[in-house]
C-alpha positions in Angstrom: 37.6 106.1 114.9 39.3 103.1 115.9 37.4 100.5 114.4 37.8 102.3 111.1 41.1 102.5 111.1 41.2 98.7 112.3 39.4 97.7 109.4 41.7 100.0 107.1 44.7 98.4 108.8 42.9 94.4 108.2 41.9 95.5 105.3 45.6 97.0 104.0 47.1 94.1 105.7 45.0 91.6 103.5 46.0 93.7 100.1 49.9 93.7 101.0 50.1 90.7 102.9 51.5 92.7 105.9 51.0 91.6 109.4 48.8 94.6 110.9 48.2 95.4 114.6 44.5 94.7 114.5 42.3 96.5 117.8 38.9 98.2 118.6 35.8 96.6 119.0 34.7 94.7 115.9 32.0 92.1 114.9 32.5 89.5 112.4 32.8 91.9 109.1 32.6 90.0 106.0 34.1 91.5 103.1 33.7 90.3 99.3 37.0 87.8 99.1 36.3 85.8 102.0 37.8 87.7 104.9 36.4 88.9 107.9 37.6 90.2 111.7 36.4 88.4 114.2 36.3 90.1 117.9 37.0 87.1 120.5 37.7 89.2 123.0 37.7 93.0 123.7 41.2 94.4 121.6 41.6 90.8 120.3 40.7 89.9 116.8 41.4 87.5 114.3 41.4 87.3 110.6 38.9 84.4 109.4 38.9 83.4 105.5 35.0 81.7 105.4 34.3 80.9 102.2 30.4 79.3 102.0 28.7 78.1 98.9 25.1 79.5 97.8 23.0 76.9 98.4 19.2 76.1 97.8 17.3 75.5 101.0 16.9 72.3 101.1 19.2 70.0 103.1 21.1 67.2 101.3 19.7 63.7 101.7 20.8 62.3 105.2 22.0 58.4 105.3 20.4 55.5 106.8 21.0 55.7 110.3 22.7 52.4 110.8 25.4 53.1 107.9 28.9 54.1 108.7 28.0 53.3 112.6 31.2 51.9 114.8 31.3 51.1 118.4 34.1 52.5 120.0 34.9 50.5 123.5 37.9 50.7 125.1 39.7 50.2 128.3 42.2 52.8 129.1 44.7 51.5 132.7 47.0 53.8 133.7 49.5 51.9 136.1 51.7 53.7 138.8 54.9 52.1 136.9 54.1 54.5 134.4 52.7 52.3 131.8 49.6 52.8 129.5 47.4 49.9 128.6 45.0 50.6 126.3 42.5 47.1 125.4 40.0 47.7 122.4 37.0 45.8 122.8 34.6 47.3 119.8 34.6 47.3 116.1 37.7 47.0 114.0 37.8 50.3 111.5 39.1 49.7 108.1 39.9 51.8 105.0 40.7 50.2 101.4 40.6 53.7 100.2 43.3 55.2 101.9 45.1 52.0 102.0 46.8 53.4 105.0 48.2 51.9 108.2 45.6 51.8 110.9 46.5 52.6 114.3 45.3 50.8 117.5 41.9 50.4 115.6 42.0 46.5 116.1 39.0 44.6 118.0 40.6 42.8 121.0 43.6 44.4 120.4 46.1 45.9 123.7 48.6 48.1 123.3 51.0 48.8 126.0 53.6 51.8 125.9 55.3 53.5 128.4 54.1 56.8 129.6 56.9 59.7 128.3 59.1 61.3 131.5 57.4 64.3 133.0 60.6 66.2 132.5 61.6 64.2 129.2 61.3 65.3 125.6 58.0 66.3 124.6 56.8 63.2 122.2 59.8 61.2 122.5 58.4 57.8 122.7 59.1 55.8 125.6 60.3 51.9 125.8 57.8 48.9 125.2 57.3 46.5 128.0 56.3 43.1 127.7 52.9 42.4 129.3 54.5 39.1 131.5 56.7 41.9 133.3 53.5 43.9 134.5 53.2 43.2 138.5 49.8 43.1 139.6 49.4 46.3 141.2 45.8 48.7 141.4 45.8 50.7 138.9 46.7 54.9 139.2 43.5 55.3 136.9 40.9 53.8 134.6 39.4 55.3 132.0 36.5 53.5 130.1 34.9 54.7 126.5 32.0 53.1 125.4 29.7 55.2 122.6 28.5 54.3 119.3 29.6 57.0 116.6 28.4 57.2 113.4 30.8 58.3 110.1 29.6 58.8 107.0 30.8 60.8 104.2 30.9 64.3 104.2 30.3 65.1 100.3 30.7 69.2 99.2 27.0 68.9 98.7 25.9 68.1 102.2 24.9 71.5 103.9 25.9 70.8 107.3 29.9 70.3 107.0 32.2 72.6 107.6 36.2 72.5 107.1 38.5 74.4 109.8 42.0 74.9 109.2 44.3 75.9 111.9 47.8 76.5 111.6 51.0 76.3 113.6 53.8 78.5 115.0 55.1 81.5 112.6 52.5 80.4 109.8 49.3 82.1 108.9 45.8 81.0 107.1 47.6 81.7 103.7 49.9 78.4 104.7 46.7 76.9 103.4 45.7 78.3 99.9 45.6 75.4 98.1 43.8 73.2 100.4 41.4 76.2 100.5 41.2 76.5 96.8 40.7 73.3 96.3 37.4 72.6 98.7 35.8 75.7 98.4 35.8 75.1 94.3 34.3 71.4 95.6 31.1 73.1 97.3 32.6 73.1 100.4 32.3 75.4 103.2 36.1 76.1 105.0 37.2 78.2 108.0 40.9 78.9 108.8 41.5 81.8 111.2 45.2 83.4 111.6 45.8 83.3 115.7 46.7 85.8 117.7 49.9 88.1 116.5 49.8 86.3 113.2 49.2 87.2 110.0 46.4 90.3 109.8 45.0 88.9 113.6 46.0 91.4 116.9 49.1 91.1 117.9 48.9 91.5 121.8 52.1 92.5 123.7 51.6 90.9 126.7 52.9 86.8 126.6 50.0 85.6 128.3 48.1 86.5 125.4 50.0 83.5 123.8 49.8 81.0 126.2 48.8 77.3 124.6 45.2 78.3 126.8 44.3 82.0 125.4 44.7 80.7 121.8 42.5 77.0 122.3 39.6 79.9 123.9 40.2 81.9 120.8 39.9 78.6 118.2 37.0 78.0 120.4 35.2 80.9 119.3 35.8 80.6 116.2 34.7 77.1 116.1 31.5 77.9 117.7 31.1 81.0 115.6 31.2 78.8 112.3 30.2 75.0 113.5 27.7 73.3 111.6 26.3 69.7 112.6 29.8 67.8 110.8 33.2 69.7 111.4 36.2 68.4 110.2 39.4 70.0 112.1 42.5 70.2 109.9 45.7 71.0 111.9 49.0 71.8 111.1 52.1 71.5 113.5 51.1 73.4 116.6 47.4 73.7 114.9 47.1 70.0 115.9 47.3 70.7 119.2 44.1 73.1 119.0 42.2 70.5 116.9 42.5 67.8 119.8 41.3 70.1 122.3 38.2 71.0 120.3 37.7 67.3 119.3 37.7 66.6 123.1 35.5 69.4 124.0 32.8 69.1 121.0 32.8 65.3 120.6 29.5 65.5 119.6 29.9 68.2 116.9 33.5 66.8 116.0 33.3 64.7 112.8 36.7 63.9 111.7 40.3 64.7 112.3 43.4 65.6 110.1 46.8 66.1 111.9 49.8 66.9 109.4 52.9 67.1 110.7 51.8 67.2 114.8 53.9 64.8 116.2 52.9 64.3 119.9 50.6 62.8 121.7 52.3 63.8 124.7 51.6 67.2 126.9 52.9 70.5 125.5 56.2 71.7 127.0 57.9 74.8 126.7 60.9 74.0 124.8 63.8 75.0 127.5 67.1 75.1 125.3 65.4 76.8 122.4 66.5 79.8 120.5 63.2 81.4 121.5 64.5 81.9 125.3 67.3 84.2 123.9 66.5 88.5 124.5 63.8 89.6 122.0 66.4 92.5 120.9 68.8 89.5 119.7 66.0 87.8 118.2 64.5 90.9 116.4 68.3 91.1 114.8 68.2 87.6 113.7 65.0 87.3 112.2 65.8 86.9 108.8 67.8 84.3 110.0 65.0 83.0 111.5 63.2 82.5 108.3 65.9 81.3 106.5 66.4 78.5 109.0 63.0 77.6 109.0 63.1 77.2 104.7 66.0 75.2 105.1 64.0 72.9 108.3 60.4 73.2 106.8 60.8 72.3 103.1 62.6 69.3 101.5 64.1 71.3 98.7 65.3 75.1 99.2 64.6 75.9 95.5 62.9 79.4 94.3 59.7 78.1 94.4 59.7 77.0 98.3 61.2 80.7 99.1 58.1 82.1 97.1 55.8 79.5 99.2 57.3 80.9 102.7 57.0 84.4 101.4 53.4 83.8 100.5 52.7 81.7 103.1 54.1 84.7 105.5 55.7 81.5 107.6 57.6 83.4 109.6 56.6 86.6 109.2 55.7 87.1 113.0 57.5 89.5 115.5 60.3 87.8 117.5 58.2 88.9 120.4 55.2 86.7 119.5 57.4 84.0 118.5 59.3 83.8 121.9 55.8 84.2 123.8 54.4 81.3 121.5 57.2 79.3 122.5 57.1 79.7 125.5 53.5 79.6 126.0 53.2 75.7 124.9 52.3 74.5 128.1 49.3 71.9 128.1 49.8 69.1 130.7 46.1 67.6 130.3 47.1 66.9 126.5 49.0 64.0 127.4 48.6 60.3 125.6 45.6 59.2 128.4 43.7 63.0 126.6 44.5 61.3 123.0 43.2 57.7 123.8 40.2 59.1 125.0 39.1 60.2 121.5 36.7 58.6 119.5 36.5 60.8 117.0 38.3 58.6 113.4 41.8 60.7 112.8 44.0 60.9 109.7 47.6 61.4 110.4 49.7 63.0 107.4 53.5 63.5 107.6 56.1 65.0 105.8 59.1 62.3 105.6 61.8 65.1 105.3 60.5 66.5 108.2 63.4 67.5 110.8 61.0 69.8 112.8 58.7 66.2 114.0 59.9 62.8 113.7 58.2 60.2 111.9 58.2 58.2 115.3 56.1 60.6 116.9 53.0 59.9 113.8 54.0 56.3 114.5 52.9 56.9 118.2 50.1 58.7 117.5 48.5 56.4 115.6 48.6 53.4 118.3 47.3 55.3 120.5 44.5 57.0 119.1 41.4 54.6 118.5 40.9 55.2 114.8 43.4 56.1 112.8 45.2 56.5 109.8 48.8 57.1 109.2 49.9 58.3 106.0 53.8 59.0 105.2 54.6 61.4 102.0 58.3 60.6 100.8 58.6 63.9 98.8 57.2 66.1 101.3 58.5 67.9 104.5 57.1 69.7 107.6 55.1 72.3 105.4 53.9 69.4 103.0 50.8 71.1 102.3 52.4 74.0 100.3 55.3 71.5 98.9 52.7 68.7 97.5 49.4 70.4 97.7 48.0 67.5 94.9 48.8 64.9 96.9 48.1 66.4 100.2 44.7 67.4 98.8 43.3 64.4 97.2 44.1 62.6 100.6 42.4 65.2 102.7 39.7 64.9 100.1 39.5 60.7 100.4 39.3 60.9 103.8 36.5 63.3 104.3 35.0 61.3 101.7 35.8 58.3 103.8 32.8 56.1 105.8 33.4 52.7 107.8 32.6 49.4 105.8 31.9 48.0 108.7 28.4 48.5 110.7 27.7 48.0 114.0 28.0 44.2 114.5 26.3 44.3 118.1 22.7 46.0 119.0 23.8 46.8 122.5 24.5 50.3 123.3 
């Protein structure tokens, strides 16, 4: 039957780390390493690793309710001219673990950038304007947050946390191993899913099954298939984009953040002079072109051990048709840098420095706008920083998920 021969196929695909045409209707079907198939819609499934630790019924101790509790106000003005003024009136965040560089997380604090070009460069960070230069005009829009969230630490013992790992264009859930390793052995439960025409998930071949919408609805079910009471989202590249739309839909459910290598926080655009646009018969011929290009962008050394990663990793590994439809299909206007100011939910930001796929200026941007975060620059590592310095990457990851606010809430009004 179908389904049998789709679970032979997932099942093959998992054994030879071949990319398999996944269809048929299928539940969730666990196997013993981890892997299931995961039926998001009918003829579209994805490959999930879950990995979740035996535990004993009871639920870990929960922390005094005041602990690890921020206010998050702020005043979001969007003015006509284009400019974004964002003033934060609640608690300042602080971490002397990470000993990073915190982002816009400063009470009192305004930050004013200019609002990227509708037609300019996705990310590219627009001039500063001094605040004296501002004419008094009524504003376009006004968006006010005020909530109280609390952050604590989210140990490998606590029962209700749950790790997702989503990765970008041309990658796969293997693009993760060691981050997967490394928490599972911790007592942690993790989720990373392959989307659509990656790795063992369906590969559709229709484009608007890879348009930025399709695949947030499919990381959506798989979010809701696995969430627990904490989540933390961990993005990679284009995975970033997915983990901001579920921390904006889920605030509630959304714990923490970690974006590695996302660049943004402006709206997904197609990218309009990109190799992707050529015919898909040209692109099928250059394909191991494609790959080689992408070791040379996505790693900071081109040594044997990084072409083992990207083979491993199957970065790359797509069909040019799902890579030109991916490409194409990044078009998310509501993600712009209003969407990302609106998050209260604390963020980590981890990038590569060798990374010629997102510049470090984009991270830079990021991180002022969001309301708590955390910017942290490897020197050694590139775009796929996660495979390259898994160690460093991991104990990071790890410290952050560890992480909890020093400071409580200083006011007792909601």
């Amino acid at each position: 039957s179908t389904m049998l021969t789709s679970i032979a196929d997932g099942l093959l695909c998992c054994l030879l780390g071949k990319a398999a045409n996944a269809v048929g209707p299928l539940d969730s079907l666990e196997s013993s390493n981890g892997y299931s198939f995961m039926e998001v819609k009918p003829g579209r499934v994805l490959r999930v690793r879950h990995s979740a630790p035996a535990r004993p019924a009871e639920e870990a101790p929960t922390e005094a309710p005041a602990r690890g509790t921020v206010h998050c106000k702020r005043k979001i003005t969007v003015y006509r001219s284009g400019q974004l003024v964002i003033e934060n009136l609640g608690d300042a965040v602080r971490s002397e673990i990470l000993h990073c560089h915190s982002g816009a997380a400063e009470p009192n604090g305004t930050v004013e950038l200019e609002l990227s070009e509708p037609g300019g460069p996705t990310g590219a960070p627009g001039p500063r304007e001094a605040a004296g230069k501002r004419r008094k005009r009524k504003p376009k829009k006004v968006v006010n947050i005020d909530c109280k969230k609390q952050i604590t630490s989210c140990k490998g013992t606590h029962s209700d946390v749950v790790l997702f790992f989503i990765h970008g264009v041309g990658g796969s859930l293997d693009i993760w191993k060691e981050q997967l390793d490394f928490f599972t052995k911790l007592g942690y439960e993790v989720v990373a899913p392959d989307l659509a025409g990656h790795g063992c998930s369906s590969a559709p071949q229709i484009a608007a099954a890879y348009t930025f919408y399709a695949l947030a609805e499919d990381m959506r079910a798989v979010f809701k298939r696995f969430a627990k009471k904490r989540n933390i989202l961990i993005g990679h590249s284009y995975g970033v984009s997915f983990c901001t739309f579920l921390a904006h839909e889920y605030p509630e459910l959304v714990h923490k953040v970690i974006m590695i290598n996302g660049g943004g926080p402006t709206a997904l655009e197609p990218s309009l002079c990109s190799i992707f646009n050529m015919p898909t018969c040209v692109l099928r011929c250059l394909s191991p072109c494609l790959a080689w290009s992408f070791l040379k962008a996505g790693f900071a050394r081109q040594g044997a051990k990084e072409k083992q990663l990207l083979k491993e990793g199957n970065a790359f590994n797509v069909s040019s048709f799902v890579l030109r439809a991916m490409m194409s299909g990044q078009y998310w206007p509501e993600g712009d840098e209003v969407y990302h100011a609106e998050l209260a939910v604390p963020v980590l930001l981890v990038h590569g420095m060798h990374d010629k796929f997102v510049p470090v200026e984009e991270d830079q941007r990021m991180a002022e706008i969001l309301l708590i975060a955390f910017l942290k620059v490897i020197d050694e590592g590139s775009h796929m920083v996660m495979m390259e310095c898994p160690e460093t990457v991991n104990t990071l990851l790890h410290e952050f998920v560890l992480w909890e606010p020093e400071t409580p809430a200083a006011d007792g009004q909601g």
